[in-house]
C-alpha positions in Angstrom: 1.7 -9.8 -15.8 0.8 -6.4 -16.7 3.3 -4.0 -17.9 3.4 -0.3 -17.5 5.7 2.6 -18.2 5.3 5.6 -15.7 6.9 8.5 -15.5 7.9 10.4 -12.3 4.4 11.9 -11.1 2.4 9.5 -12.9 0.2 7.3 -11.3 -1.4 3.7 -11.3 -4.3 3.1 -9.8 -5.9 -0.8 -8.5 -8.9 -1.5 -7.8 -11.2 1.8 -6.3 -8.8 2.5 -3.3 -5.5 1.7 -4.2 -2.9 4.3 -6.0 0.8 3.8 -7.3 2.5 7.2 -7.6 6.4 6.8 -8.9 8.2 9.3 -6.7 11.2 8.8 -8.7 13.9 7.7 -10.6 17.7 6.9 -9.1 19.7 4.8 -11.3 18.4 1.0 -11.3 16.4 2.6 -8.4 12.7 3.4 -8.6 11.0 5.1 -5.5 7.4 4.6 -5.5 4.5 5.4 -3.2 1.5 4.3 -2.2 -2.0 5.5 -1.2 -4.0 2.6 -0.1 -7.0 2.6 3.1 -5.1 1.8 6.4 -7.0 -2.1 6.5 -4.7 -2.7 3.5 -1.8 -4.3 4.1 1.6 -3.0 2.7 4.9 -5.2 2.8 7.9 -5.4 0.2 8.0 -9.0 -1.0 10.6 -10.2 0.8 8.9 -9.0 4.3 6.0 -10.9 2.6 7.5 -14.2 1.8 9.2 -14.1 5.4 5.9 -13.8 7.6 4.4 -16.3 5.5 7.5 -18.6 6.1 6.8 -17.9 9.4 3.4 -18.7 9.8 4.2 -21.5 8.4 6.9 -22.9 10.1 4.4 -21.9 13.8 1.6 -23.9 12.2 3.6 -26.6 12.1 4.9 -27.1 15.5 3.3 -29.4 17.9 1.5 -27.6 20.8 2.6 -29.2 24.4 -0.4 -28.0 26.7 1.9 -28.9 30.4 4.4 -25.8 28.9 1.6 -23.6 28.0 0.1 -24.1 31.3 3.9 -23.7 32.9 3.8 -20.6 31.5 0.5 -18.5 32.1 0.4 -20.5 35.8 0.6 -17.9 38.2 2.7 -18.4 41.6 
């Protein structure tokens, strides 16, 4: 892991496209934002973890065709 000290205004870049600006500083808080091409996707880790829990847990599952069917059938 890489560790850097920033100050408020200073920047990190990754990669070409990708830039870390810390915003600020609120007690144990640090508010940071980020420049990155819209085909990058953003997520704090916990959002993260959880859609890839998700996909996961729908991978899993066992597909019963007669439902699907049921369900786009048309009346």
């Amino acid at each position: 892991m890489l560790v850097l000290a920033r100050k408020k205004g200073e920047s990190i870049i990754i990669g070409d496209q990708i830039e870390l600006v810390v915003l600020g500083v609120e007690g144990d808080v640090v508010k940071l934002g980020i420049q990155a091409p819209k085909k990058v996707q953003v997520y704090r880790k916990e959002i993260y973890d959880a859609i890839k829990e998700n996909n996961r847990e729908a991978s899993s599952q066992s597909l019963d065709m007669e439902s699907l069917n049921k369900l786009y059938k048309k009346e």
